[in-house]
C-alpha positions as semicolon CSV with decimal commas, in nm:
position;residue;x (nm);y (nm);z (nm)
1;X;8,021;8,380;9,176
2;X;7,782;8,535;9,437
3;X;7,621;8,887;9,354
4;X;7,895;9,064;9,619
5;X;8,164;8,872;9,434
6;X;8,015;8,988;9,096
7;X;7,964;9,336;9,216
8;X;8,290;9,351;9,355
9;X;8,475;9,175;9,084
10;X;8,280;9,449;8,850
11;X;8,404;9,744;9,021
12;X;8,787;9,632;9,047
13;X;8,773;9,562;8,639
14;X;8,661;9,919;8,599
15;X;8,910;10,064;8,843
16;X;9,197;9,860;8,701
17;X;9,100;9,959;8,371
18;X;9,190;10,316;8,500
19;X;9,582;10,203;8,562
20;X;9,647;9,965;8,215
21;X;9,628;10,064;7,899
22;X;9,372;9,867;7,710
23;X;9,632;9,656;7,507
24;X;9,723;9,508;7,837
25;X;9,377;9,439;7,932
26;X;9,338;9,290;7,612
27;X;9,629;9,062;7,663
28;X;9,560;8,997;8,021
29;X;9,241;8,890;7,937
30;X;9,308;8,641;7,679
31;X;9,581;8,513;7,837
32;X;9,376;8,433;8,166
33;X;9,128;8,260;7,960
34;X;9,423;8,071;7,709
35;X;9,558;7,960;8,049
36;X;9,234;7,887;8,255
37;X;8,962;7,960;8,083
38;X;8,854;8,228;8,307
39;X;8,769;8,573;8,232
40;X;8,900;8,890;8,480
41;X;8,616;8,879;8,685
42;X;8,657;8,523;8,793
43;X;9,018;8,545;8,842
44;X;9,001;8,775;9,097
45;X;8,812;8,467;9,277
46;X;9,135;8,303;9,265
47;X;9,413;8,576;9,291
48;X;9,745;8,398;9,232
49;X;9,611;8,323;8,861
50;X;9,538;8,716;8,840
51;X;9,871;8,806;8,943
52;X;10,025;8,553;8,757
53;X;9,959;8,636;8,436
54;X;9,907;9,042;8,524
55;X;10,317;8,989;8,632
56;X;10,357;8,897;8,287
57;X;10,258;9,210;8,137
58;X;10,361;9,487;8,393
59;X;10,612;9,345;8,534
């Protein structure tokens, strides 16, 4: 990731953090890296595997 996509990718995690409780995050996050070995930063590189498995969760 490039330093805007880090900084970027930093500031949505904290803002999303704001909306889900942190079980979710919890399970978001080790789901997305079960499934593709990514972490939430990364994923929101690739979107569709972010809302993939953040459908799961909250519907």
């Amino acid at each position: 990731m490039t330093a805007m996509e880090t900084l970027l990718a930093t500031s949505f995690e904290k803002t999303f953090t704001g909306f889900v409780n942190d079980d979710d995050i919890t399970k978001i996050k080790d789901n997305l890296f079960q499934q593709y070995q990514i972490t939430l930063a990364s994923s929101l590189k690739d979107f569709e595997k972010f809302e993939c498995v953040t459908e799961k969760f909250l519907g």
